[in-house]
C-alpha positions in Angstrom: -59.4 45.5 22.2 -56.7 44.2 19.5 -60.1 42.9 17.7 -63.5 43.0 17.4 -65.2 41.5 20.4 -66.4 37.8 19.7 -67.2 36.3 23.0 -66.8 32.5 22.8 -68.0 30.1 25.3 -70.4 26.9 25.8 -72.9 27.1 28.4 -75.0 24.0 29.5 -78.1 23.2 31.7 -77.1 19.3 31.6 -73.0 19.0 31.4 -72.1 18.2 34.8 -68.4 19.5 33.8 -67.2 23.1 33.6 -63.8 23.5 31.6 -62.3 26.9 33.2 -60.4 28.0 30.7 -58.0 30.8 30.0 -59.2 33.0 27.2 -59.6 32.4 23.1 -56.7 32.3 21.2 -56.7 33.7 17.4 -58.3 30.3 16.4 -60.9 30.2 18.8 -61.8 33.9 17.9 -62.1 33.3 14.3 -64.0 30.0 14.3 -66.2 30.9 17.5 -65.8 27.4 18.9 -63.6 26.9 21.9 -60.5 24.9 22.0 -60.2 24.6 18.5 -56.6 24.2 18.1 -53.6 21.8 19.1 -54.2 22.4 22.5 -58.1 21.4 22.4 -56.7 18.5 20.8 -54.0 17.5 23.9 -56.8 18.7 26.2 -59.3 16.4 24.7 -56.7 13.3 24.8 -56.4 14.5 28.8 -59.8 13.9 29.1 -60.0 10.9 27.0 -62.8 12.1 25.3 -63.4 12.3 21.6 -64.0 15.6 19.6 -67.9 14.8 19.8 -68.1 14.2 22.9 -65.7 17.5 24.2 -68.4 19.6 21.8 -71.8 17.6 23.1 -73.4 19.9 25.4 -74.9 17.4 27.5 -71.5 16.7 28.4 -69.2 19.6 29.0 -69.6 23.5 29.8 -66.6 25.6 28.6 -66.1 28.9 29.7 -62.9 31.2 29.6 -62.7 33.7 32.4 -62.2 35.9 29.3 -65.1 35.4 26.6 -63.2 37.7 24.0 -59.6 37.3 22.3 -57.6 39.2 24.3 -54.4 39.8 21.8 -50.8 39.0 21.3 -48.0 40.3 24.2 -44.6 41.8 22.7 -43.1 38.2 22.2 -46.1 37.0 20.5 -47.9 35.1 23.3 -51.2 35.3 23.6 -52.1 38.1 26.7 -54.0 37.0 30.2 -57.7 37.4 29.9 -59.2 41.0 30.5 -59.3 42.0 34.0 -62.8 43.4 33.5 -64.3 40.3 32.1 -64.5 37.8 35.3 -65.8 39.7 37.5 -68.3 41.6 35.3 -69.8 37.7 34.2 -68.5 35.4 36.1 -70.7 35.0 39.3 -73.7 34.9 36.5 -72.7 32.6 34.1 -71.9 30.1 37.0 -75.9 30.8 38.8 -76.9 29.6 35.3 -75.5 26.0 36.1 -76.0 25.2 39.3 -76.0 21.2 38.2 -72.4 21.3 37.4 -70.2 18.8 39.7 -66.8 19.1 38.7 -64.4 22.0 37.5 -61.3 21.5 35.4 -59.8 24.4 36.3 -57.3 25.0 33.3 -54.6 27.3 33.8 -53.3 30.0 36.5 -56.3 32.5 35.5 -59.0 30.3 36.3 -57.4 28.2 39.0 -57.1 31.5 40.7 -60.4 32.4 40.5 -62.0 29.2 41.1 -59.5 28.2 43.9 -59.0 31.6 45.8 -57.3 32.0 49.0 -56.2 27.9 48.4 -54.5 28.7 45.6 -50.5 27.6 46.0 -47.5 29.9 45.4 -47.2 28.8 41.6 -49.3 26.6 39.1 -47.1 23.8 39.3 -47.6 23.4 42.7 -51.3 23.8 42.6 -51.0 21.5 39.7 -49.3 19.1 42.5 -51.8 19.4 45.1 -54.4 18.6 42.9 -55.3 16.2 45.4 -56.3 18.6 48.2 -58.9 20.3 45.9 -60.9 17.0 44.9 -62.3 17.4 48.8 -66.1 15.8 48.0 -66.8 18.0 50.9 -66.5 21.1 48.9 -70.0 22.0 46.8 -68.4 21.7 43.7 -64.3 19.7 43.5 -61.9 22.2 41.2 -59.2 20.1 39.5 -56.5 22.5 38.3 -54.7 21.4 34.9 -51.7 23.1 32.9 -52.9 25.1 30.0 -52.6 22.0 27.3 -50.7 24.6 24.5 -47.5 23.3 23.3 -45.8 25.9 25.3 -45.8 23.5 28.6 -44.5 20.7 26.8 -41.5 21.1 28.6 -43.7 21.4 31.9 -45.4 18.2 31.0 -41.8 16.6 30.5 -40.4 17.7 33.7 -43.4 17.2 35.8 -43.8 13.4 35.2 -46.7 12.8 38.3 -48.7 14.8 35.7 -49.5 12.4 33.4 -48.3 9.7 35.8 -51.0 9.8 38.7 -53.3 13.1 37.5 -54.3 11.9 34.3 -55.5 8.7 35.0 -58.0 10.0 37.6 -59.0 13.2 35.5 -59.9 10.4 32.6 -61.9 8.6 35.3 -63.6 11.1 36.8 -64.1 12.6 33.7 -66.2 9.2 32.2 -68.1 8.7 35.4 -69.9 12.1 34.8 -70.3 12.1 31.0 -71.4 8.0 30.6 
């Protein structure tokens, strides 16, 4: 590893959300606390939650499908989560909350784990059918998000439903299991 390891993540016997992250970027890795940069900051305004409330435990799990900082690719973006590290911790970290009730699956990484075979042909267009995936059949709904880094700011721009229709339900269903 580019670092030493410094798993970060937030697990919780009460939140009734799980934030599916990516993995820690530089900041996170250095402060230990999880989406502690700009795009913990967009993410929280998604949610329409303040900073308290994103960190209140009661409130939110968040867990990366890679606990450690996985390093910088050749153009300086951050790399994809270690291969290793999902399935080595996931299946165990999620028997540890079996009272959560909604997933914000953020990302490719952890839409593609937590959305398997219904997983669409790109993010965007899991992103789109984020509809299909709030089925209150299923034992636990995954709503897939965008990563909220300033790198999809030009996703967010030509994607306009996003923040259009998704938003406003992810900020509702968001307050009906945190108030």
């Amino acid at each position: 590893m580019p670092h030493e390891p410094r798993p970060v993540a937030v697990l919780s016997s009460k939140a009734k959300i799980l934030i599916a992250g990516q993995a820690p970027g530089l900041r996170v890795h250095e402060t230990g606390l999880t989406f502690n940069d700009a795009s913990g900051n967009r993410l929280r305004d998604w949610l329409g939650v303040t900073r308290e409330e994103f960190y209140d435990t009661d409130k939110f799990s968040i867990v990366p499908m890679g606990f450690c900082f996985p390093g910088y690719d050749a153009n300086g973006g951050d790399l994809p989560p270690r291969k290793e590290c999902a399935p080595h911790w996931r299946a165990t970290v999620m028997a540890a909350m079996p009272q959560i009730e909604l997933i914000l699956a953020v990302g490719h990484h952890a839409q593609s784990w937590h959305l398997g075979a219904h997983i669409r042909e790109n993010m965007t267009e899991t992103v789109r059918h984020w509809r299909d995936y709030l089925d209150p059949t299923e034992s636990v709904p995954v709503l897939p998000l965008p990563h909220p880094s300033w790198r999809n700011t030009g996703w967010i721009k030509k994607n306009p439903w996003f923040e259009k229709e998704l938003l406003p339900v992810l900020k509702e269903l968001v307050h009906r299991k945190i108030d």
